[in-house]
C-alpha positions, 0 to 999 in steps of 0.5 A: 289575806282579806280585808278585815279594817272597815271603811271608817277604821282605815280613816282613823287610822290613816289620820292617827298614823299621819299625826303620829308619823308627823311627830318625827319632822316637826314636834320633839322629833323623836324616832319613836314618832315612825311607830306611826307607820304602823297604823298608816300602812293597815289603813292603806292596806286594809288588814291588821294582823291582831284583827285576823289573829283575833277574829275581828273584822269591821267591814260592814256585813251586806245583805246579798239576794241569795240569803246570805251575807257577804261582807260589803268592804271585803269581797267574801261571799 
């Protein structure tokens, strides 16, 4: 399983699933409000299964000494 949300990706999603999660303590209190887990735990973990499904990936691609290109965020060579 490799990282495939990026740095400024995890962020937002960090924020949006603690703003969404919060929903359900404070605001209207609905449990609808812990759909907000989602969003947080792919910012913490750094994957988002739709991404791997769909092939995206936005961890920045880092020029390596050999020509190639790794990604910066993902540690694949």
């Amino acid at each position: 399983m490799n990282q495939n949300v990026g740095t400024v990706d995890r962020v937002i999603r960090i924020v949006a699933g603690l703003a969404i999660l919060s929903l359900a303590f404070i605001g209207p209190q609905s449990a609808w409000a812990y759909l907000g887990l989602v969003p947080l735990l792919t910012g913490l973990i750094g994957w988002c299964p739709p991404y791997a499904l769909l092939g995206i990936n936005t961890c920045r691609r880092k020029e390596v000494p050999d020509g190639t290109d790794g990604r910066a965020c993902c540690g694949e060579n």
